[in-house]
N, C-alpha and C positions, 0 to 999 in steps of 0.2 A: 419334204418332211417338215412338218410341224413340232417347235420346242416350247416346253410348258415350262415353267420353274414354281417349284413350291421350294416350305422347311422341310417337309416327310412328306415321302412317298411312300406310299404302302401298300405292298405287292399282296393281295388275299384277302378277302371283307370279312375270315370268321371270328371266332370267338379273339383270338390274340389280336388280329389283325384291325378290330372295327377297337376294341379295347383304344391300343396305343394310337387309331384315330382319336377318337374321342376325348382321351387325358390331353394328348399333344395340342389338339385347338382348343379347351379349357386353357392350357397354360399362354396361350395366343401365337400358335404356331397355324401357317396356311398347310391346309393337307390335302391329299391327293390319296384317295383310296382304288384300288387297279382291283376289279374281281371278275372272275370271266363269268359268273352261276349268279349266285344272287348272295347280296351280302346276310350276314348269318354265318355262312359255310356250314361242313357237314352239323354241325353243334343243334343248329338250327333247323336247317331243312331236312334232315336223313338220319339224325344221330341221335341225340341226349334230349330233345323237346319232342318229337315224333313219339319215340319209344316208351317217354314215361307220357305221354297221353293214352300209348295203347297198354301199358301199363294198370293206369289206374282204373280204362277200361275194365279187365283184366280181374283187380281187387271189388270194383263191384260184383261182378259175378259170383265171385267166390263170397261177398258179405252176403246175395241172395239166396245162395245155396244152405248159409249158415243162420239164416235171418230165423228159423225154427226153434234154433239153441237158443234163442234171447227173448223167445214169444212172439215173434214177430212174423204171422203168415205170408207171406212169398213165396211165391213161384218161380221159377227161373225160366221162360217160355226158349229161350235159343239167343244164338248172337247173332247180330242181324251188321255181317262185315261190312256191306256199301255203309250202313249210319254210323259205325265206328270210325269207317276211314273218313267220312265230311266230318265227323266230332274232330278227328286229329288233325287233318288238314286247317279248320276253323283255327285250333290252337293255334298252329305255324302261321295262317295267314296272318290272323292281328298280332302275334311277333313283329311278323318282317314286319309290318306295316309301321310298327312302331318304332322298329330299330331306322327304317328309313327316313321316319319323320325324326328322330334326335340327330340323325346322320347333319342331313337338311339343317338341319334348326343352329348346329353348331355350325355352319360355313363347309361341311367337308363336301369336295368334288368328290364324286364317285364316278371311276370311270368303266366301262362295262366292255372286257375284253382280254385275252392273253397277254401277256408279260413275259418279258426276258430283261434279265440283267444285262447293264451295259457301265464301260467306264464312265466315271464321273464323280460322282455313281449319278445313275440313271434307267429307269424302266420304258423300255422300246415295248409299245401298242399299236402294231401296225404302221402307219407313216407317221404315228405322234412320239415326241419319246418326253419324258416327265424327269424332269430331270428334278433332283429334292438334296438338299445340304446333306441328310441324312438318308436313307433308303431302309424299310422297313419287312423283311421276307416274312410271310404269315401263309404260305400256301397249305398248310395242312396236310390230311393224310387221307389214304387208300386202303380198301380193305386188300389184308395179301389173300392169297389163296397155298396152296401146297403143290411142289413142283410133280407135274404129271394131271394134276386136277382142275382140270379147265371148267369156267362159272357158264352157264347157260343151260337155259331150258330147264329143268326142275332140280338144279345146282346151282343155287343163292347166296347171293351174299346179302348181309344185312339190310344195306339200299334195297336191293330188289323184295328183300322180303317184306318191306314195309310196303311196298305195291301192292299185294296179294289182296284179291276182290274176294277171296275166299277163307274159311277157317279150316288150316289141313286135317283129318283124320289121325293122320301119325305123320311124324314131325323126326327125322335125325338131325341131331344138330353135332357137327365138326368143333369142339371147344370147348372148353368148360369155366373160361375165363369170362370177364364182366358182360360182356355183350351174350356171349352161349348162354350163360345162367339169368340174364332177363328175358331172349327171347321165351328158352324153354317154360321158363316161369309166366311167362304170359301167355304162351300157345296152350299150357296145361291148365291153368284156371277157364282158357276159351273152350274147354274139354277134347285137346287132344291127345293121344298117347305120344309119347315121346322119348328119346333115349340120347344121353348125351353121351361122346366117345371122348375120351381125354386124354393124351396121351401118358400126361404125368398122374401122381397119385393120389391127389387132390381138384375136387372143383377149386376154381378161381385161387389158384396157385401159389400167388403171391401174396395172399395174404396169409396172416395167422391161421398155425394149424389148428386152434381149436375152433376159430371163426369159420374154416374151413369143413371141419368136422360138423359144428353145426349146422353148418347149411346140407351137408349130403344126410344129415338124419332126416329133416326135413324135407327134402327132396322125395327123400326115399319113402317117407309117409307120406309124400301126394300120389305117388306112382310113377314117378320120373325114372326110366329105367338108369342108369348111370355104369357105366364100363369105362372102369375108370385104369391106369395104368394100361390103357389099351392103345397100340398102334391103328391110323386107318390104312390100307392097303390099297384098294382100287372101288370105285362106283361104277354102274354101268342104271341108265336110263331109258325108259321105257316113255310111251304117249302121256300115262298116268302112272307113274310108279320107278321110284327108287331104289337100286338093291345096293348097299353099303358092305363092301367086304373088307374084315377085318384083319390083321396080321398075325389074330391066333389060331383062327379058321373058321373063325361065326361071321356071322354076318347078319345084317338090320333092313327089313323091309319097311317104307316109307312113301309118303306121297312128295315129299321135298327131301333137299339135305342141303342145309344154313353150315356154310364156312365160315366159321366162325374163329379163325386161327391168328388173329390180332392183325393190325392195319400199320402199313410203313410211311415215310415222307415224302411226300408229293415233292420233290424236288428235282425230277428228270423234265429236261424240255426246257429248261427257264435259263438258263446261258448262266449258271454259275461258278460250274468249275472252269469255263473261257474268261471270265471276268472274275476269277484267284482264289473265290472261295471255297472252302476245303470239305470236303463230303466223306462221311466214315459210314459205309454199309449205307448211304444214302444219305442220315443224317448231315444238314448241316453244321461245322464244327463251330465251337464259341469258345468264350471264356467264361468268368460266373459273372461280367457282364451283361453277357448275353452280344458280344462282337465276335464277328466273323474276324477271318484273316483277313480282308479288306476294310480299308480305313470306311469311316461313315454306312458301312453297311451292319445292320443288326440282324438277329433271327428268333422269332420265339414262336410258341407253339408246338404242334406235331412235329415239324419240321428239327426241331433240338432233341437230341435224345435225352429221353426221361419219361418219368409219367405221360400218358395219352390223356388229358383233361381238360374240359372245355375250363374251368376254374384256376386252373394253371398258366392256359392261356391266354384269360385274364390280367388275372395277374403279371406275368413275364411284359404283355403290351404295355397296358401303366406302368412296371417300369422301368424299360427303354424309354419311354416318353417322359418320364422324369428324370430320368438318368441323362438324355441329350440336352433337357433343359437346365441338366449342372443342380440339381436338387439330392444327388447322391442316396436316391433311396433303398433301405433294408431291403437286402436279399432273403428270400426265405428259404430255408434250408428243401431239399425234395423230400423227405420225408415228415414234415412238419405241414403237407399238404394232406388235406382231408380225401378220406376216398370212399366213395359209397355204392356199392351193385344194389338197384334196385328193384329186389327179387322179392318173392314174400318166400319168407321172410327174410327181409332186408341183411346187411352185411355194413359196415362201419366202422373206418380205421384211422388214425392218425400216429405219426411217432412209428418207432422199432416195434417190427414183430417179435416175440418171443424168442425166436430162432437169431436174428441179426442183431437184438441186442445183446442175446451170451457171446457172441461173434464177437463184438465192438466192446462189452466191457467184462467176460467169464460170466460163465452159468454162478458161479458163486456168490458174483457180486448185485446178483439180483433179487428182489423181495415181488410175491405176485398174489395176485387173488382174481376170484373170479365169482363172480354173483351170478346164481342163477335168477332169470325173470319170472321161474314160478313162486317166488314167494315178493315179487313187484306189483300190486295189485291192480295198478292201471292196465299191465301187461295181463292179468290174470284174466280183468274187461274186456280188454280187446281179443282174448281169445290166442293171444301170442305166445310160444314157448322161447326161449335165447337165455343170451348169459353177455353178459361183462364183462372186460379183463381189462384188469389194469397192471402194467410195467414200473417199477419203483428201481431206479439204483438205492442200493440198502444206505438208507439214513437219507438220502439223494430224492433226488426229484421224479416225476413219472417221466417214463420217455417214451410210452405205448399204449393207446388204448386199445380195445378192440371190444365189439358188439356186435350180434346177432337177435335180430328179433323184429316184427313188423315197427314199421316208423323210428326204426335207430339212426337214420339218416340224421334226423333233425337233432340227436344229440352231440353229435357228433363237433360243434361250434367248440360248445365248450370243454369239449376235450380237448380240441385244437389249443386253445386260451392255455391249454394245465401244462398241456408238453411244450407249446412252444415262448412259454413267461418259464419254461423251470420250476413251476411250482411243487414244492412237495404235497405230499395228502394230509399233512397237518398244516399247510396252510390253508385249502381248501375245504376240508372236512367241519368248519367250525360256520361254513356258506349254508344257508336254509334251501331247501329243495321244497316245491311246492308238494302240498298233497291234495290229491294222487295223483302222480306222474310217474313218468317212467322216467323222466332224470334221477329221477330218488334211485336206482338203480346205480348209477354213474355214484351217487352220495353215499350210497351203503359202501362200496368201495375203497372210494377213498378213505371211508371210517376205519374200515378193516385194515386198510396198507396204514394208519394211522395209530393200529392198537387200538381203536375204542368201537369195534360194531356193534350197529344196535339191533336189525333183527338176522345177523349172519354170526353162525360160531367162528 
């Protein structure tokens, strides 16, 4: 056996993991990064960069189809799926290439192989073991599936469906949450028919119900079949063909069917609970440190229950890497994390939902508005319908945005900035919004939560 000593060790190269690389040898700590795949992890190579490449695939075809509404002659001739998949794969190649060159550039060892926790603390790689002052878990997550519903053969999960050398016909997608509502959003601009099953009574669940609301109107005007408060029952599979039977007694004919039923933490196999660390339904346990029950070991990412975000797990790496190097840095609350599905039309949140803020302060104690984007003229441009909302404690601060509409992602910053400084909407409201944009949107809002709009009664 071979023993290495670093300051951190860092079991998992993805988004947390390469993070609290990165910040920790900035602050001039020796690191040691342990990943058995390629560093990235799912964020990069399967996940959040993949999907919006074939995403905005995706959004072209839908601008060609529309390029007539704007005087613009196009044609739409087909999707030609081997040049999409080199277009996406190109994206992910010069990623990795460049996360491996910052890796490099800052000193970090990266070491390519399984890991198990060991005392010490220390991560065992086969005959080497890596012993680090600190130990950093970042292994990430798995897609789940549903017990009785085994993945294979034309029963996919997300990974696999981004494989697909072809563009399905008809499409079931298992989920109606962030990943269901991008594939089906992307396989339906690729023109196929589609039908999402969801158990609950809403697309993508968790967010706001009007955000919610919006996107199944929109859905429902592209042709997106959607059964929604529907149980699934049993699949059964054919050479070419899916039959999806339901738990009211219908059932969905298809050429695939995407599980899409949310993704747990990669935490079986890695010697944790032998070496004291505490696992709840899989999750590893923490504090609002982010430490485990064993001294010098930390955890962030999928791996800690909360939000599934590649930008979460960003954040939580830097900081435990500031946090060991004694810099005490701000915690950021989990809901003061930004969350975006990106569907067309897009979804975009920050802060308490409608529902969890009358929870946490009475329905009474709250003041709300909502802007529709048909009277937002850059939205009216691009051809987008959506709406707005904003969350006020009465006299008090926002504590929730919420937005539906093509490219609400990108506003979504600075709503972050309103909810999480506390600002009220008279303090914001008096801030210049460019025109035309669709932040003016976000600014009619706040005018109105402020008493003074200008083009909203």
């Amino acid at each position: 056996m071979t023993e290495h000593t670093a300051d951190l060790v860092v079991l998992g190269g993805g988004s947390g993991g390469y993070a609290a690389a990165l910040r920790a040898a900035e602050l001039g700590a020796k690191v040691v990064v342990i990943e058995k795949d390629k560093v990235g992890g799912t964020c990069l190579h399967r996940g959040c960069i993949p999907t919006k490449a074939l995403l905005h695939s995706a959004e072209v075809a839908d601008t060609a189809r529309a390029a007539a509404s704007v005087g613009v002659r196009v044609s739409l001739e087909g999707i030609d799926a081997p040049a999409v998949r080199a277009y996406r794969e190109g994206i992910v190649a010069k990623k990795h290439r460049g996360l491996q060159g910052l890796l490099s550039a800052r000193g970090i060892t990266v070491v390519a192989g399984e890991g198990r926790l060991e005392a010490g603390p220390a991560i065992r790689v086969g005959d080497d073991l890596y012993r680090g002052t600190d130990v950093v878990i970042a292994t990430g997550s798995y897609s789940r599936t549903l017990p009785g519903l085994e993945i294979g053969g034309r029963v996919l999960t997300s990974e696999q469906a981004l494989e697909l050398d072809e563009i399905p016909s008809r499409v079931a997608v298992l989920g109606g949450g962030v990943i269901g509502a991008e594939f089906a959003s992307m396989w339906r601009s690729f023109g196929a028919e589609v039908t999402i099953i969801e158990a609950l009574d809403h697309l993508v669940p968790a967010e706001d119900e009007t955000a919610s609301k919006g996107l199944e109107r929109a859905y429902r005007k592209r042709g997106i079949d959607l059964r929604l408060s529907t149980r699934f029952s049993s699949v059964a599979q054919t050479a070419d063909a899916v039959t999806v039977e339901l738990a009211d007694g219908t059932s969905v004919q298809a050429d695939y069917l995407l599980v899409a039923v949310g993704r747990g933490p990669a935490t079986a196999g890695l010697g944790l609970e032998e070496a004291g660390v505490v696992l709840d339904r899989g999750f590893i346990r923490t504090d609002e440190r982010l430490r485990t029950d064993v001294p010098h070991v930390w955890a962030v990412g999928d791996v800690v229950v909360g939000l599934q975000l590649a930008h979460r797990g960003f954040q939580q790496g830097m900081f435990v890497a500031e946090e060991i190097a004694g810099r005490s840095p701000v915690r950021i609350p989990e809901h003061h994390i930004p969350r975006v599905t990106y569907s067309h039309p897009e979804v975009a949140s920050v802060g308490w939902t409608h529902a969890q803020a009358a929870e946490q302060h009475g329905a009474d104690a709250l003041e709300v508005t909502e802007y529709n984007l048909a009277g937002n003229a850059r939205s009216e441009i691009l051809g987008t319908a959506g709406v707005a909302k904003v969350i006020r404690l009465k006299g008090g601060p926002v504590v929730g945005v919420h937005l539906v509409g093509d490219r609400v992602g990108e506003l979504i910053t600075e709503a972050q900035l309103v909810v999480g400084w506390e600002a009220h909407p008279e303090d914001v409201a008096p801030y210049v919004h460019a025109h035309p944009t669709q932040s003016e949107a976000l600014g009619e809002a706040f005018l109105a939560l402020a008493g003074s709009p200008l083009h909203s009664l």
